[in-house]
C-alpha positions as CSV (number, residue, x, y, z in Angstrom):
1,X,-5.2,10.3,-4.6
2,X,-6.0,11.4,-1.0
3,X,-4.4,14.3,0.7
4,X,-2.3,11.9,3.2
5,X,-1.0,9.9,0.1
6,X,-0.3,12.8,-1.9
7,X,1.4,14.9,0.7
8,X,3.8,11.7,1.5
9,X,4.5,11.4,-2.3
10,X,5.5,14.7,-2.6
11,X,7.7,13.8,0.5
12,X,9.2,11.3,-1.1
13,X,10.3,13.7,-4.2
14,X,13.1,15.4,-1.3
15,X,14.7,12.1,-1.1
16,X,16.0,12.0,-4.7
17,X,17.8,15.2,-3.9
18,X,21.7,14.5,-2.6
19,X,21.8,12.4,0.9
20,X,23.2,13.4,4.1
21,X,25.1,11.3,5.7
22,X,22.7,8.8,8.4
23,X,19.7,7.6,7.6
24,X,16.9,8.7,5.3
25,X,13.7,10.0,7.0
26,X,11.1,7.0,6.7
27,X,7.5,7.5,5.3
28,X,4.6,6.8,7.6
29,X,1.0,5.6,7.8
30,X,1.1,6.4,3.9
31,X,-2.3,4.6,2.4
32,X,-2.0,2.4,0.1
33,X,-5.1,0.2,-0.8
34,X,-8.9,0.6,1.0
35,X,-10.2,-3.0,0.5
36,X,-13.8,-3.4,1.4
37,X,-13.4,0.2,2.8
38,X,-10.9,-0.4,5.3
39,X,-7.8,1.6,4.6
40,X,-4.4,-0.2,5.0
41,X,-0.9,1.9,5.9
42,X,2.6,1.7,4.7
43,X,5.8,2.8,6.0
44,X,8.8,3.6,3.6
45,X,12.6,3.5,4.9
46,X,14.9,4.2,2.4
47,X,18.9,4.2,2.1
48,X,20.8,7.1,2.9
49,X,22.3,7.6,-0.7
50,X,20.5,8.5,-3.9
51,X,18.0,6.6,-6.0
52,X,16.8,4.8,-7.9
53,X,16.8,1.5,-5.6
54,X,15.7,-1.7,-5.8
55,X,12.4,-2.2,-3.3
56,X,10.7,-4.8,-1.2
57,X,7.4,-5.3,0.3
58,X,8.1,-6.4,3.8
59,X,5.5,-8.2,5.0
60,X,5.0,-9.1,9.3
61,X,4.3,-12.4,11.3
62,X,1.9,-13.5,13.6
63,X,0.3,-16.4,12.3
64,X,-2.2,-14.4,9.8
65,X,-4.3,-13.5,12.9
66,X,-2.2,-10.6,14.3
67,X,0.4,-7.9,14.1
68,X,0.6,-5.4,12.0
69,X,3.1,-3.3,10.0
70,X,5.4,-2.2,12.9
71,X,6.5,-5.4,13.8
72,X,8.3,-6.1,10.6
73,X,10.5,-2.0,11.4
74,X,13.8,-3.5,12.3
75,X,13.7,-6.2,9.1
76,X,12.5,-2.9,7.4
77,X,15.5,-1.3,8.5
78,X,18.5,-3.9,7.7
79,X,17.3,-3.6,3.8
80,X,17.5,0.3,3.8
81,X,21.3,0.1,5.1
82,X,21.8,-2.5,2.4
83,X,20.8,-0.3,-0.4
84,X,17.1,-1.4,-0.4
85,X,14.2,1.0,-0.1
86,X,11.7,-1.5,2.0
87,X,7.9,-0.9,2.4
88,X,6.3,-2.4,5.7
89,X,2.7,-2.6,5.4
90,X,-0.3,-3.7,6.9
91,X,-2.6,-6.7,5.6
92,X,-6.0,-7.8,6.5
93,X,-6.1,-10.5,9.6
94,X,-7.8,-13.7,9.8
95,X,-10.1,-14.8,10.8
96,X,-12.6,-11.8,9.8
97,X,-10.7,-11.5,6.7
98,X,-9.5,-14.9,5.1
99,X,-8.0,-16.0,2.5
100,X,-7.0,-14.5,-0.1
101,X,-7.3,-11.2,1.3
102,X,-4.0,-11.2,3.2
103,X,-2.4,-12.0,0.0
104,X,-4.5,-9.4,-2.4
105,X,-3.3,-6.7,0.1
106,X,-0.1,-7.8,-0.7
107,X,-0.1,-7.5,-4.1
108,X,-1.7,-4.5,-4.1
109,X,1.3,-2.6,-2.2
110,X,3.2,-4.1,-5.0
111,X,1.2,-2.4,-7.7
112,X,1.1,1.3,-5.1
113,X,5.0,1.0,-5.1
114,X,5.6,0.4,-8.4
115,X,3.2,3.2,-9.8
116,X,4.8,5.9,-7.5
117,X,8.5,4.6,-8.0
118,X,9.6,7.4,-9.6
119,X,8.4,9.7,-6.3
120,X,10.1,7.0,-4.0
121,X,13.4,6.7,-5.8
122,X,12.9,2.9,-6.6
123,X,13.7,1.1,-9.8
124,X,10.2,-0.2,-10.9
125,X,11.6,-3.5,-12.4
126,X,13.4,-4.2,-9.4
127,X,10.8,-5.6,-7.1
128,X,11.1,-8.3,-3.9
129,X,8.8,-9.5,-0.7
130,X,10.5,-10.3,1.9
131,X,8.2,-11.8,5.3
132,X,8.9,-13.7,8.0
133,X,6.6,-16.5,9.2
134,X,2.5,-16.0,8.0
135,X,4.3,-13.0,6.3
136,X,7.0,-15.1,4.2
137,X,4.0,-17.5,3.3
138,X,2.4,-14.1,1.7
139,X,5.5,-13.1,0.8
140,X,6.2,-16.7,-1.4
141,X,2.6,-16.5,-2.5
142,X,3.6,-12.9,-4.1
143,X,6.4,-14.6,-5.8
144,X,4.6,-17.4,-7.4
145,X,1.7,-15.8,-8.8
146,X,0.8,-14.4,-11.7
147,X,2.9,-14.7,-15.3
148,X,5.1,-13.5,-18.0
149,X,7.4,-10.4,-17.0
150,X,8.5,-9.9,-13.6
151,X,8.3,-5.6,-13.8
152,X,5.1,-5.1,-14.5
153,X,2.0,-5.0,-12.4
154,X,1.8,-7.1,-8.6
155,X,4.9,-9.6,-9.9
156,X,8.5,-8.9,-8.2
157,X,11.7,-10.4,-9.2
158,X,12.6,-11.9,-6.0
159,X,11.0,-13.4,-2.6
160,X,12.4,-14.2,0.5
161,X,10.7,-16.5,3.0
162,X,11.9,-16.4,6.5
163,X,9.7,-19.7,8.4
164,X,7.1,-19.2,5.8
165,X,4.4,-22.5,5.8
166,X,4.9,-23.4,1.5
167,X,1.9,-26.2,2.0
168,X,-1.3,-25.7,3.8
169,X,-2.5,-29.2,3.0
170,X,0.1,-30.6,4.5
171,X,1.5,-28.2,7.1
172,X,-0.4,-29.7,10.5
173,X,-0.2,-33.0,9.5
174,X,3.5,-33.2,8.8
175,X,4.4,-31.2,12.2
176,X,4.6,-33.4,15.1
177,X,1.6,-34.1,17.4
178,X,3.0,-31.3,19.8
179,X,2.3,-29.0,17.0
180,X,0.0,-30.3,14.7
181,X,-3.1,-29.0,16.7
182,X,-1.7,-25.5,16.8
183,X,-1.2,-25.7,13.0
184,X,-4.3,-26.9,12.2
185,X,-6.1,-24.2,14.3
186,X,-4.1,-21.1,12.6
187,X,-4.8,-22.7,8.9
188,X,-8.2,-22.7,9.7
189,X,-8.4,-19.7,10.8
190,X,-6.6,-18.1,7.7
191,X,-8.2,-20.4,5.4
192,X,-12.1,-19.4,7.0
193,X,-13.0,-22.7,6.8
194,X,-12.9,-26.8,7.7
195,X,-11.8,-29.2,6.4
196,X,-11.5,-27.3,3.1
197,X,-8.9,-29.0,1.3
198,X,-9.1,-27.1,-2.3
199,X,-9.0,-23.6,-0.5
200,X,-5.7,-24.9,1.3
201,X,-4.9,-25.9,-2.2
202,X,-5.4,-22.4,-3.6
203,X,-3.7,-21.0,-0.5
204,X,-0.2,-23.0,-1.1
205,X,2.6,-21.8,-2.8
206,X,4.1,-25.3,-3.8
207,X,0.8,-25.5,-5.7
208,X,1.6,-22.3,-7.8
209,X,5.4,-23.2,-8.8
210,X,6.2,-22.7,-12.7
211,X,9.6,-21.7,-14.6
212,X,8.1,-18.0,-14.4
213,X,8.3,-17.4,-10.9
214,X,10.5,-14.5,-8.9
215,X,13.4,-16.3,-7.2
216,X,12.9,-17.6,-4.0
217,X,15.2,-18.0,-0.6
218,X,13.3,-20.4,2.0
219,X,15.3,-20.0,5.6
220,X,14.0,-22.9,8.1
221,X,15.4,-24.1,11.3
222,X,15.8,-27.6,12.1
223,X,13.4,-27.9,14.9
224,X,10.9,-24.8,14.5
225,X,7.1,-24.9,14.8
226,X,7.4,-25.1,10.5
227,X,8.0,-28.7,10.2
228,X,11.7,-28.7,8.2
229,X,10.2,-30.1,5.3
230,X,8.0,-27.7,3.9
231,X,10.7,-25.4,2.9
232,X,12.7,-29.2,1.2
233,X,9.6,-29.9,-1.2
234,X,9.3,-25.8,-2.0
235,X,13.2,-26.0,-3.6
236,X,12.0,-29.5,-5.1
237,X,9.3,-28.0,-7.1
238,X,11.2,-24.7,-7.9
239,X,14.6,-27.1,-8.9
240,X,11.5,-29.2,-10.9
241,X,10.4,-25.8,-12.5
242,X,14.2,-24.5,-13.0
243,X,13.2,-21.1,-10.8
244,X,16.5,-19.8,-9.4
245,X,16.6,-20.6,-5.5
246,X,18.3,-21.4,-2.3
247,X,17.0,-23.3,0.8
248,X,19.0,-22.5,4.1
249,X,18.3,-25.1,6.7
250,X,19.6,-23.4,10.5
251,X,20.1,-25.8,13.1
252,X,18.1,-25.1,16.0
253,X,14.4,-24.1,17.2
254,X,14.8,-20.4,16.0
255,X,11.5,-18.8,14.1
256,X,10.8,-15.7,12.1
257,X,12.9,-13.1,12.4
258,X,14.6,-14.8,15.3
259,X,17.1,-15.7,11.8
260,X,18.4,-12.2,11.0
261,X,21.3,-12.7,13.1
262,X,21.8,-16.6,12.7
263,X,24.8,-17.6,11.3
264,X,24.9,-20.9,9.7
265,X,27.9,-23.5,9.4
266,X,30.4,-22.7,7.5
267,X,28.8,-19.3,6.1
268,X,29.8,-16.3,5.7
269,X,27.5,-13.6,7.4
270,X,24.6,-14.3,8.5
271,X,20.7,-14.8,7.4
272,X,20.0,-11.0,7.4
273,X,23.1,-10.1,5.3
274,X,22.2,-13.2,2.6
275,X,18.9,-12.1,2.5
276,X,19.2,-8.6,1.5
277,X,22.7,-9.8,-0.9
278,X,19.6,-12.1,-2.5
279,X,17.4,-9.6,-3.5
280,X,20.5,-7.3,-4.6
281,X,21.3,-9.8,-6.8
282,X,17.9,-10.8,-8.1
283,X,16.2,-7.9,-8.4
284,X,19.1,-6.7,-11.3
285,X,19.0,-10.2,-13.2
286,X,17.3,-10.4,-16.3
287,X,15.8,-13.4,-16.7
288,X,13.6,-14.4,-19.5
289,X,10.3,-14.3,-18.5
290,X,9.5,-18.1,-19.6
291,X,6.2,-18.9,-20.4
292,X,4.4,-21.7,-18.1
293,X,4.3,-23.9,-21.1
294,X,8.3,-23.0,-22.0
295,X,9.7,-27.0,-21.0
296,X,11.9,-26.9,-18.0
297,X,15.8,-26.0,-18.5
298,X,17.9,-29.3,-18.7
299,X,19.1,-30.1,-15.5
300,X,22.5,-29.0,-16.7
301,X,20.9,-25.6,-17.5
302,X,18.9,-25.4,-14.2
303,X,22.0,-26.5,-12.2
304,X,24.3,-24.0,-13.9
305,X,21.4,-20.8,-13.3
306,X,21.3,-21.8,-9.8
307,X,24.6,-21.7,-9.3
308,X,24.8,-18.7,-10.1
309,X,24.2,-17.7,-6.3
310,X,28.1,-18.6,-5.9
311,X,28.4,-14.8,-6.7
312,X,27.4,-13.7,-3.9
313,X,30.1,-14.9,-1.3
314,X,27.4,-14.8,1.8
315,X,25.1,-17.3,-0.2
316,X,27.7,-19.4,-1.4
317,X,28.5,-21.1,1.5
318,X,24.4,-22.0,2.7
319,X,23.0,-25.1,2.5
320,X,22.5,-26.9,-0.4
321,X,19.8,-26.7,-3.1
322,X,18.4,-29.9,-2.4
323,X,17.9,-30.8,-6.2
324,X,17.4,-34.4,-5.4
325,X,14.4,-34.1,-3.7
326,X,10.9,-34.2,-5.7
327,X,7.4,-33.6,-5.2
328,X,4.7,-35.7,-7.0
329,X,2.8,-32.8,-8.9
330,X,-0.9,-32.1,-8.6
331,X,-2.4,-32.6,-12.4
332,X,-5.9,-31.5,-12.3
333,X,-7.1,-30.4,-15.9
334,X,-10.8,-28.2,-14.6
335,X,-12.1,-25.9,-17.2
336,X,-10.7,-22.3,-17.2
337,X,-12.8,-20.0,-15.1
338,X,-13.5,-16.2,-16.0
339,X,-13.5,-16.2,-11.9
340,X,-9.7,-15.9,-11.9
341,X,-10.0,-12.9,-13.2
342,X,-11.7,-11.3,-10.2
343,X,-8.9,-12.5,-7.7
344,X,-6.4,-10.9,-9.6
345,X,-4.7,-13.8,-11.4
346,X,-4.7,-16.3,-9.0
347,X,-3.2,-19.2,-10.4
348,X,-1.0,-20.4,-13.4
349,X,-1.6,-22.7,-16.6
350,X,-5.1,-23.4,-18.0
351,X,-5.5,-26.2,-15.4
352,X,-4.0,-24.5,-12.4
353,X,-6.4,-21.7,-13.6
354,X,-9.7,-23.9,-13.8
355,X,-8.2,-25.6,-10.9
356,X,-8.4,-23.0,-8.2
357,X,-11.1,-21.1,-10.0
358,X,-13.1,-24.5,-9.5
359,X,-11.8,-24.6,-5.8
360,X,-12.8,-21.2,-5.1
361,X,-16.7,-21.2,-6.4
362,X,-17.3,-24.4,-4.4
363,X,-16.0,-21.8,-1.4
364,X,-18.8,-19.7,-2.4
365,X,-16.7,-17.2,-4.5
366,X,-18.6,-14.8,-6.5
367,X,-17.6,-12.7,-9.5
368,X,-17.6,-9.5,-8.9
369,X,-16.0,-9.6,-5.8
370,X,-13.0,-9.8,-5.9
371,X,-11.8,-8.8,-2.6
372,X,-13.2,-11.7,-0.4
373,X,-14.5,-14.8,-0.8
374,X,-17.7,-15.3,1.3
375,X,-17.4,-18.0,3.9
């Protein structure tokens, strides 16, 4: 451990100790990961009472070509008076870094928080991401991979999307043709290449969806630059997969973190309140961790676990679930790939598995490096 992250660990011990009344000291430019030798920062804000507390990553905007950890201080913020210890960190950019390295980085913070939890005064098993725009696309992308328990490892317990793209092979094309050029720029950029359909593939959450997933809450606006619909098939697939979620639909143009203070019709509080009562709530459920060949709950059974949400008054009153929507599923059966491996268990079932491990060596992905996939 360097001296930097050691000396901010040991700072972290002092906030076990009795709070003061106000606000915790935050943690800064802690490293947390060195990916291809380029060190990446974290900043810690935690609650002004005693641990342990539940944790998120919170992960920026800015379309997976810019911003960095900073921007993301004032969502960071809003959890740590709610009770959440939140982690803002930095990720590599596009387009010199593409996919997946935005979302290994990701994971990776996961893994640093959860190892030094004890030091940070966070309950290890109760792990969210949280990201607004490209961030709550790598923020969903956290929730849906991986498998089995939800406490162990890069997997959290809950995500929350704020804007977050949930389909890259669909995103431009479904935006209208004011947008669709923009979209299909920024996708290429993050994806590093074009067209390159089975990387977009690889790069979507919808495409990763099983019963084993962290729950999820998708807020989208109406008439943003994320066409509406992306966040509708997203809580179709999860609804499909019986994964606890809620989809809030604002009216309006708003984007990103523009939501925190939106209050939708006929709610409660508003986004930034259900957001941080979402994780609260998810992070302390234990749900079995269903295998990706466990069947789906009967709808009865899915209906009744998502419903649980009416708990939480804030929530109760969002939009609704959308349960009637579906999404035709991709079936590919490809061989399993020992590939997978090496990009830290991207992907799901055996055929998700071959799947993207297919998708990435036609990329020109190599064993061995795990950390980027060569253009």
């Amino acid at each position: 451990m360097g001296a930097r992250v050691l000396a901010a660990s040991i700072a972290a011990l002092a906030l076990l100790a009795p709070a003061q009344a106000g606000a915790a000291e935050p943690l800064q430019h802690v490293t947390f990961a060195r990916p291809d030798d380029t060190p990446l920062y974290l900043d810690a804000y935690f609650p002004a009472t005693p641990g342990p507390h539940p944790g998120a990553i919170v992960l920026h905007g800015g379309s997976w070509i810019a911003g960095d950890r900073t921007d993301a201080a004032p969502l960071a913020r809003r959890l740590a008076d709610a009770g959440i210890a939140a982690f803002t960190i930095d990720y590599r950019l596009a387009p010199e870094h593409p996919f997946p390295a935005a979302v290994l980085d990701a994971r990776a913070a996961v893994r640093w928080v959860r190892a030094h939890a004890e030091g940070l005064g966070v309950d290890p098993a109760a792990l969210a991401a949280v990201g607004t725009s490209a961030g709550g696309h790598i923020a969903a992308m956290v929730g849906v991979l991986g498998s089995g328990p939800r406490d162990r490892g890069s997997r959290v317990r809950a995500a929350v999307a704020l804007s977050g793209p949930m389909d890259l092979t669909s995103l431009a094309s479904s935006a209208g043709p004011e947008r669709s050029g923009e979209l299909a720029a920024l996708t290429e950029s993050f994806l590093g290449c074009a067209p390159c359909p089975e990387r977009a593939l690889a790069a979507s959450p919808i495409s990763h969806v099983d019963p084993t997933d962290a729950a999820l809450l998708l807020v989208t606006g109406t008439r943003e630059v994320v066409p509406l619909g992306q966040a509708g098939a997203m809580g179709a697939a999860l609804a499909e997969a019986g994964v606890p979620h809620t989809v809030v639909e604002v009216p309006g143009n708003l984007h990103g973190p523009q939501y925190l203070d939106a209050r939708p019709p006929a709610a409660d509080g508003s986004i930034g309140e259900a957001l941080a009562a979402f994780i609260t709530r998810w992070t302390a459920e234990a749900r079995p961790a269903l295998s990706p060949a466990t069947p789906d709950p009967s709808p009865l059974t899915r209906a009744a676990g998502l419903g649980g949400l009416a708990l939480f008054g804030v929530l109760a009153a969002l939009a609704p679930l959308g349960l009637e929507r579906r999404r035709s599923r991709r079936e590919i059966a490809l061989p399993d790939g020992a590939a997978l491996s090496r990009i830290d268990a991207l992907g799901r079932t055996p055929a998700r598995r071959g799947e993207i491990s297919a998708a990435l060596a036609h990329q020109g992905f190599r064993p061995g490096n795990e950390e980027r996939i060569p253009a």
